[in-house]
C-alpha positions, 0 to 999 in steps of 0.5 A: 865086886861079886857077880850078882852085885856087878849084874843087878848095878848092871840092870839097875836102869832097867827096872819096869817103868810103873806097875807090872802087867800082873800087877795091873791085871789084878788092879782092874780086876778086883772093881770088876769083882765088886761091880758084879757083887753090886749088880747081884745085890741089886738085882738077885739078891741073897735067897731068902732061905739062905739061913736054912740051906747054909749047910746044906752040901748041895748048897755048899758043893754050887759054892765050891764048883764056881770058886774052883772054876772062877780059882783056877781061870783066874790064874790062867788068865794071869798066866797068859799075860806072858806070852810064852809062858808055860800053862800046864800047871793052870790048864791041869788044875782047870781041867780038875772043875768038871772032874769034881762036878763030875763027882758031885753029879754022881753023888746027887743021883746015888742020894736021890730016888729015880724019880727024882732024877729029871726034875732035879736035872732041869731044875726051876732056875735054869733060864735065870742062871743062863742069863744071869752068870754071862751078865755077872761075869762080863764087868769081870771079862771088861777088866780082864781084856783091858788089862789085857790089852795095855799088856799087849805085845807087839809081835811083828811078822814079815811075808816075803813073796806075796808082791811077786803074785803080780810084778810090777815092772816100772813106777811112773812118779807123776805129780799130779798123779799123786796129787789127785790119786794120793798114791806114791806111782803109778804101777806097770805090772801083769795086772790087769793086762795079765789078770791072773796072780803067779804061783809065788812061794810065800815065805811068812815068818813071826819075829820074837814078841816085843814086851813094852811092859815096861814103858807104861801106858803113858809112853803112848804120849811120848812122841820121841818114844814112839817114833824109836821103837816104830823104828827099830820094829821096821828095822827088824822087820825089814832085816827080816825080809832081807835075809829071806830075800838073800837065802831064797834060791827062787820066787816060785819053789823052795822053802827057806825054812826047811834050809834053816832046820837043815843047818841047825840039825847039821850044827847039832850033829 
């Protein structure tokens, strides 16, 4: 059998559960587009010259500038489904709109008289278009943040050192503490007999995002499911917390970051 026919019998099993993040940005996003066309047609409406100033450039270059922009923050919002997934190419062809704007501004002003340059730049519609683009745009933003949300990692992250602010040297486990209170003990520690918190070293660590993409939103209704990869997140998280605790030389100084990035540069030389 050749390698790439053993790696895909391999990863067979693998395959994403349902549609993909991407594919699902773009499902909600495309009613959000048509809710907002609706809410324009019944609200706005097309100008009633429109048939005379179609081919007009400056009525063409306002066409041009929101499909670039709408372009080219799409494709960035989409991106950004990934955690960690490169943006250069989506930011630089972002960063092209207030160029061309840009452009088109000083061509504006080389066209018109001097006069004309203050009523044209404020303009008859500029409350309108400050109300009405935000209120255009937000069935867009909706589906956009809910297809967002679903695609959520989980990024677990640990801190190792903020207990040792107040210790706690003994755990008095009355029942009927806990039956009235709801707390696992009564704690015996500095505060409040010593109010103020000791000078800790932190040491706060983000463990690699946890896509669970692949499930689809019905595992949230899989109890079994979720209570396995509740699981194997607190085990990492606590493996995490374990290895800061055994490598760490004090609860006050010291960093056990800098000692990794001593022994990686090490590894390399």
């Amino acid at each position: 059998m050749k390698t790439d026919n053993l790696i895909r019998a391999l990863t067979s099993d693998l395959a994403p559960a349902g549609p993909s993040i991407e594919q699902r940005f773009a499902t909600v996003l495309l009613p959000g587009v048509v809710v907002a066309l609706i809410l324009f047609a019944l609200t706005l409406g097309p100008r009633p010259d429109f048939m005379a100033v179609k081919g007009d450039p400056r009525f063409i270059f306002k066409f041009v500038i929101t499909l670039l922009l709408a372009l080219c923050s799409a494709m960035l919002v989409w991106r950004l489904v990934r955690p960690g997934a490169p943006t250069r190419l989506q930011v630089t062809a972002l960063a092209i709109v207030p160029i061309v704007l840009a452009a088109g501004v000083v061509a504006e002003l080389v066209a018109l008289p001097h006069a004309l340059w203050e009523p044209r730049m404020i303009g008859v519609n500029g409350l309108v278009c400050l109300a009405s683009i935000p209120f255009f745009a937000l069935p867009m933003l909706i589906a956009a943040i809910l297809a967002l949300r679903h695609g959520a990692p989980i990024v677990p992250y640990v801190t190792a050192g903020s207990a040792e602010i107040f210790p706690v040297f003994a755990l008095f486990k009355w029942r009927w503490w806990r039956r009235y209170s709801e707390w696992p003990g009564l704690p015996l520690a500095t505060f409040p007999f010593l109010p103020l918190p000791l000078p800790s070293k932190w040491h706060i660590r983000f463990l690699p995002a946890m896509d669970l993409t692949q499930y689809g939103p019905e595992a949230a209704d899989n109890a079994a499911l979720v209570k396995e990869i509740s699981a194997h997140v607190r085990r990492e998280m606590q493996q995490a917390i374990d290895d800061i605790l055994r490598r760490r030389s004090s609860i006050f100084y010291g960093s056990v970051f800098a000692r990794e990035k001593a022994s990686s540069a090490a590894k390399t030389t």
